[in-house]
N, C-alpha and C positions, 0 to 999 in steps of 0.2 A: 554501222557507221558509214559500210558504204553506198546507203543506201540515203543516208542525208547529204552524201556532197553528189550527189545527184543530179537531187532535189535543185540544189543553190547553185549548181553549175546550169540547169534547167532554166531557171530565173534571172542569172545574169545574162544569157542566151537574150532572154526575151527582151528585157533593160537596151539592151547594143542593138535590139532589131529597132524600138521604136525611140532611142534616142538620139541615134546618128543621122541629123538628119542632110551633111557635106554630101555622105554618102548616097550615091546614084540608084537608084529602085535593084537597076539589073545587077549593081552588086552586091545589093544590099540581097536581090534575091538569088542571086550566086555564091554571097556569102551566106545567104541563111539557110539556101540549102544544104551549101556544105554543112554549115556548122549543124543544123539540125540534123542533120544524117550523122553526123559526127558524134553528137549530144545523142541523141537518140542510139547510136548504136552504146556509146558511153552507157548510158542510160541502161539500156534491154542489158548491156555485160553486167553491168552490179547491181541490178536487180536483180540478174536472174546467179550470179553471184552469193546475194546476201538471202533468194530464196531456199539457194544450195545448202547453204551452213547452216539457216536458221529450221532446214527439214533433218539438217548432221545433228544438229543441238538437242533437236526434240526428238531425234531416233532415240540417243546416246540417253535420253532421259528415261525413255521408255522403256531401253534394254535395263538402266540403269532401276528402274520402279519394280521392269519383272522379276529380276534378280535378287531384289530385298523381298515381295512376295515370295518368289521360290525359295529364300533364306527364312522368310517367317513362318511358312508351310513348312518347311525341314525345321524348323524350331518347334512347332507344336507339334509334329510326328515322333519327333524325338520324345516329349516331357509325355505323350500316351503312351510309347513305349515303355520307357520310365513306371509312370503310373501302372503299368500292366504286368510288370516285372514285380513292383513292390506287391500290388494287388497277390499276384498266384503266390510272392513268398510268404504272406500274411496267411493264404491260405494253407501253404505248405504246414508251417508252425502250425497252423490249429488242427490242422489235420492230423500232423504229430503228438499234440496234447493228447486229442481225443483217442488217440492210437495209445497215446503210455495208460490214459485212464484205464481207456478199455482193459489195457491190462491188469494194471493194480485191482482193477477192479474184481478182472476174472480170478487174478492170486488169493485173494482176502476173503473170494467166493470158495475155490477149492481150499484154501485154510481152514472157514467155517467148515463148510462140509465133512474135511477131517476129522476137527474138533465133535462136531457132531454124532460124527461115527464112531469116536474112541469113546465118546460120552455112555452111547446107545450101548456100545459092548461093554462098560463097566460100572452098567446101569446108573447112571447119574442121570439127573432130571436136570435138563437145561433152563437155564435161569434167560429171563428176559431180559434183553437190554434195556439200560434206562437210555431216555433221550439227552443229548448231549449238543447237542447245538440249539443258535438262536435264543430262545426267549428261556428253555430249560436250562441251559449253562448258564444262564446271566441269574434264572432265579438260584440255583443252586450255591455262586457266589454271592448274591443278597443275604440267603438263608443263615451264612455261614458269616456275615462283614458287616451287614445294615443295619438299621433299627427297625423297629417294629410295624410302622408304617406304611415304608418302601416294600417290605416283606409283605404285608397282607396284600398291598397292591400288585405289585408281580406274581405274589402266589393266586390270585384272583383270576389275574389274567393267562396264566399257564392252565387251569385249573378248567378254564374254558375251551382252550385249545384241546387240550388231554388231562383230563382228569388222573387216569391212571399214571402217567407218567406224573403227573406233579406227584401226585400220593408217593408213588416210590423216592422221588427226590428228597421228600421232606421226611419221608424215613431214613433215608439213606443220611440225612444229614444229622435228624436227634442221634440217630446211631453213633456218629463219628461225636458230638457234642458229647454226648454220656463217656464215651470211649476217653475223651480228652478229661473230665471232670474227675474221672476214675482215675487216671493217671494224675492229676496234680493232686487228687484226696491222699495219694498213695504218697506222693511226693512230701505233700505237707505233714504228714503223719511220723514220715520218717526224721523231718527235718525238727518235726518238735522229740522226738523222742532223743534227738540228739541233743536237742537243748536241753532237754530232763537229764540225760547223764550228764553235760556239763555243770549243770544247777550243782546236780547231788555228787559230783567230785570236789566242785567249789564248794558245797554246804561242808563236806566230809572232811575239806583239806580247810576250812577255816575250822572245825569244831577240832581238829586234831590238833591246831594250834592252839586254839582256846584254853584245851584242856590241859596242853602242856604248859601254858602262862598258868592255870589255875594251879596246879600240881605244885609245879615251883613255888606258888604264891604260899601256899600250906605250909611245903617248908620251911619255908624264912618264916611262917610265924610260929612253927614250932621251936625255931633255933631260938626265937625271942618268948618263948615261953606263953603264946598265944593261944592253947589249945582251943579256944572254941571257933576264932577266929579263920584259923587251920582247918578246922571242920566244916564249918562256912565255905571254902574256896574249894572242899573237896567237894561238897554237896552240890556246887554251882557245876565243878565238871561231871559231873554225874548227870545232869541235863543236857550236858552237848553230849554223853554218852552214857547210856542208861546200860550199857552193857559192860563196862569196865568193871569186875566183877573183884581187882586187885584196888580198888577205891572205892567199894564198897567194904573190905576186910578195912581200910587203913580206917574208914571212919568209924566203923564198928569197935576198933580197941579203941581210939580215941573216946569214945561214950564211957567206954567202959573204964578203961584204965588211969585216963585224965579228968574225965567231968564226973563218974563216979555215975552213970547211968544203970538205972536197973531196968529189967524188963525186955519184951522183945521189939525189937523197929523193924518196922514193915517200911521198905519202900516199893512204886508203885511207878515203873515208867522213870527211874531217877528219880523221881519227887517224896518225900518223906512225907508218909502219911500219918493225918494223927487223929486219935479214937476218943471219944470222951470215956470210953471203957478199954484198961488194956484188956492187948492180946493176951491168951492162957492157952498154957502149954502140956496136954495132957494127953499122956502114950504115946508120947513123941509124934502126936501132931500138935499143930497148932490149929488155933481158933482167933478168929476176928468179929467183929460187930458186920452181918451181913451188907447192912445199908452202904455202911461208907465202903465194903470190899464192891459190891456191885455198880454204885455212882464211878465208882475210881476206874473199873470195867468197863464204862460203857453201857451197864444194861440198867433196866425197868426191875423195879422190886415191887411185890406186892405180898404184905399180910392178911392173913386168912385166921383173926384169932380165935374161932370158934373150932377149927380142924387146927390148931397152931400150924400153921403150916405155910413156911416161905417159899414165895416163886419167885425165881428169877427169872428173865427173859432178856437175850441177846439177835438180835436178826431172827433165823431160825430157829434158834435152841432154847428150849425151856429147860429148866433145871424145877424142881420141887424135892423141899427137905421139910420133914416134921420134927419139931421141939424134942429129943431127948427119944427120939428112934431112931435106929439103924439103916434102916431104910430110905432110899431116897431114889428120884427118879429123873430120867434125863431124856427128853421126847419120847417119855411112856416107858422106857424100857428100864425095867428097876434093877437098883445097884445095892451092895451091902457096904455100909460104912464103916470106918476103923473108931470113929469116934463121931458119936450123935451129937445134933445141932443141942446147945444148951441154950439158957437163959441165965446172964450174972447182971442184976444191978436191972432190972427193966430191961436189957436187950439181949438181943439172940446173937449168940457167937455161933459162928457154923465152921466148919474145916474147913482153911485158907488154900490148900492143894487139888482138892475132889472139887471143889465149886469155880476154882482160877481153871484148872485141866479141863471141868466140862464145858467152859465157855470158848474153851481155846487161846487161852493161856498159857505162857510159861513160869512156872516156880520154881524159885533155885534157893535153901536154904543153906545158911552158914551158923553152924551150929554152935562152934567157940564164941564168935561173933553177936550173936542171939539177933542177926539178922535175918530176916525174909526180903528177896526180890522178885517182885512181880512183873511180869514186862508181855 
């Protein structure tokens, strides 16, 4: 600023030199020397004034520029420090890692070793390891979760890597598959045998009822004078229970004493059997018609009438009996009979105890009764 009123105090100078022209030369050049000395020295002061502030201005800039330099240079000094601090702590830690490895690793080394050596001293043969990482661990999981597909393809590709190693994998795994099959074969075996005793406590515990409605039923038609009727309902529990051997006496008097039955009854498993020939009773055994005693069994009959001679045949066991001999045989091994097979009316009676016993039978006879039970 002060270097334009200068300027314009310079100019008005010059204005007043050449417009006055009342004014006399010698004072015009008395005045103009003053005034330009005046001016002039004005002049040289504020210029040399406003060169002063404007070299203050531009120092003040410069110290002001060096200063944010030497602030930006201590700002990057700083953030390499920084960076060279994080750098060696990055390196500390790895350096630490590789210090714990080393160790775990030296432990796991003198472990095996150990292991090794107890092995060696109690003569055990050290087993390979299987592989357990990367591509082996993932097949091993496939082998065990996949379908079949995914499994041929990983085992394809392990298989190329290390053969041996797959191979034990995929032992290692039928192994545990068999091992898990075995275990639920075991499971399901037991679980069904449990349902077989509940089956045959509920078959046991309805036929126990049955038999008691049927029991009951007999009496009420004996009170109403229903004898055969009464017979009927004992004969039906005699099927849910082929061993009640006290309803086998009741229907045996009832034949007897109420219906006026003669002769002997054979049953057969609870079921009442019946002959187109009776049974005959001779030397206190009895005799039956083979066929229907062997069908009623379970076994294969076969006539031989040129040797007369009947075979029976159950599973294993053959029995052979000849017509009106003593003699009889039970897989080769011959026996002496109390009363030989006969023939009455066309068919062969044979002893109902020595042929139900060789086949493995039981015979239970009630002699008041003129009952046989076969069961």
């Amino acid at each position: 600023m002060k270097g334009w009123r200068s300027l314009v105090a310079l100019l008005l100078v010059n204005l007043l030199i050449f417009g006055m022209a009342t004014v006399t030369l010698g004072e015009v050049t008395s005045v103009s020397s003053n005034d330009t000395g005046t001016v002039s020295k004005e002049l040289a002061a504020s210029q040399g004034d406003d060169t002063q502030e404007v070299q203050e201005v531009a120092g003040e800039e410069v110290q002001e520029e060096e200063a944010d330099s030497e602030e930006d240079e201590l700002d990057v000094e700083v953030e390499e420090e920084e960076e060279i601090d994080n750098e060696e702590n990055e390196l500390d830690v790895d350096i630490e890692e590789e210090e714990d490895s080393d160790l775990k690793q030296d432990a796991e080394l003198e472990d095996k070793e150990d292991m090794d050596e107890a092995k060696e001293e109690n003569g055990e043969k050290e087993e390979k390891p299987l592989h357990r990482k990367g591509l082996f661990r993932a097949l091993e999981r496939v082998l065990k979760h996949a379908g079949p597909v995914a499994q041929v393809t990983l085992l394809e590709k392990a298989y190329q890597q290390d053969p041996e190693a797959a191979l034990e994998i995929v032992e290692k795994v039928l192994e545990e598959q068999q091992e898990r099959i075995e275990q639920r074969t075991e499971m399901m075996e037991e679980v069904l045998e449990t349902l077989d005793e509940i089956r045959e406590e509920a078959q046991s515990e309805v036929k126990d009822k049955q038999k008691k409605v049927l029991k009951d039923l007999a009496k009420a038609y004996l009170k109403l004078g229903k004898a055969m009727e009464a017979v009927q309902s004992l004969e039906q529990a005699l099927t849910a229970d082929p061993h009640d051997r006290e309803a086998y006496k009741q229907v045996g008097k009832l034949y007897r004493k109420m219906l006026k039955k003669q002769g002997i009854i054979t049953y057969f498993k609870g079921k009442k059997a019946e002959f187109d020939v009776e049974p005959q009773l001779e030397n206190g055994r009895t005799l039956v018609p083979f066929r229907a005693l062997a069908e009623a069994l379970g076994a294969e009959v076969q006539w031989d009438p040129s040797t007369r001679t009947v075979t029976v045949t159950k599973g294993n066991r053959t029995v052979e009996l000849v017509v009106n001999s003593i003699r009889a045989r039970v897989d080769g091994k011959e026996y002496i009979l109390d009363v030989p097979a006969r023939v009455v009316r066309g068919r062969t009676l044979v002893p109902i105890r020595f042929l139900s016993e060789s086949l493995e039978a039981n015979v239970d006879w009630l002699p008041e009764e003129q009952v046989v039970i076969v069961n």
